[in-house]
C-alpha positions in Angstrom: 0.0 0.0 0.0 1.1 3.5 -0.9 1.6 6.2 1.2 -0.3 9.3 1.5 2.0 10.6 0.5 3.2 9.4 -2.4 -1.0 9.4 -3.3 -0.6 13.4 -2.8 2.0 13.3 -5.2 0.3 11.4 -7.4 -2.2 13.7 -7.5 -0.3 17.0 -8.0 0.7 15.3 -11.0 -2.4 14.3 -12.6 -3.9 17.7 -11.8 -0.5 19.3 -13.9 -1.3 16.8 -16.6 -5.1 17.7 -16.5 -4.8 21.0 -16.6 -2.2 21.0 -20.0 -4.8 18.6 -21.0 -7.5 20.7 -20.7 -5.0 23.7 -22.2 -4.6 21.4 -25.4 -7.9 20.1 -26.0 -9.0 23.8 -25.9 -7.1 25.6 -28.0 -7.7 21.9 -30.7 -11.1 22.8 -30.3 -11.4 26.3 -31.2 -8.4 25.8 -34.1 -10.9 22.8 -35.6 -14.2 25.1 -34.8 -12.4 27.7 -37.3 -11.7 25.4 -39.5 -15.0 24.1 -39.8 -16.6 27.7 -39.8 -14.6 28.9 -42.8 -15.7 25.7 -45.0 -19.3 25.6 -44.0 -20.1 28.3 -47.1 -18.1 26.8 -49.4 -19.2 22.9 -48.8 -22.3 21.9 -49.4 -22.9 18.9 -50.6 -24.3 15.1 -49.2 -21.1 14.1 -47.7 -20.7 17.6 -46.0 -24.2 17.1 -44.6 -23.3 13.2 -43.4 -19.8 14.7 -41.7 -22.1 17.3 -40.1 -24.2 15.0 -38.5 -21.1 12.9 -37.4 -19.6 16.2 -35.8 -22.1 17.2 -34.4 -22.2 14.7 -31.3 -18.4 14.7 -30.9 -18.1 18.9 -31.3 -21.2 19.1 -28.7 -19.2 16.7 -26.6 -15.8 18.7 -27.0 -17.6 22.3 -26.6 -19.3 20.8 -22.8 -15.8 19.8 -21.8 -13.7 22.6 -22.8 -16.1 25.0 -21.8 -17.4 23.5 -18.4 -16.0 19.8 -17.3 -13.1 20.4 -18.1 -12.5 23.5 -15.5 -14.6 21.5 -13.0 -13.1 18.2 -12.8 -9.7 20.4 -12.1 -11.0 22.2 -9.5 -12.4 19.1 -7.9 -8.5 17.7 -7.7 -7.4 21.0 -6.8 -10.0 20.9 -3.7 -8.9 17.1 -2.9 -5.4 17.8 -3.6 -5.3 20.6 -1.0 -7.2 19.0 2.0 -5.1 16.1 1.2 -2.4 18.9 1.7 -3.7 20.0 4.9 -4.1 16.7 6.8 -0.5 15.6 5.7 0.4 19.0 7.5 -1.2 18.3 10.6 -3.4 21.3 9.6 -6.7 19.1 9.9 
């Protein structure tokens, strides 16, 4: 069994790696958002219509994270992260 902490370490790490993650996947998103903006005039055919309605589900999926979850889920491990922080101190 692990100690506390090495689990507090643990989870100073994944909340680095979430929050890059989270950087990443935001500025991915609004780069492919553009992208798809400036060919929406000029593409309008059947297979533009089928990739639309196979986007649609992932970029509605992509827009709730990096515009909600995403922020939330980090705060969550920054909460746990810091009372884990304070007990370790004696601070509890």
């Amino acid at each position: 069994m692990e100690s506390l902490d090495t689990t507090f370490e643990r989870m100073k790490l994944f909340e680095q790696s979430l929050g890059r993650f989270n950087d990443r996947l935001s500025e991915t998103y609004r780069f492919l958002a553009e992208r798809h903006d400036a060919a929406r005039d000029d593409w309008q055919d059947k297979f533009a219509r089928d990739y639309e309605a196979a986007w649609a589900p992932l970029e509605s999926g992509l827009r709730q994270w990096c515009t909600k979850e995403g922020t939330q889920y980090l705060a969550v491990m920054e909460e746990k992260a810091r009372l884990l922080q304070r007990y370790l101190d004696g601070d509890w």
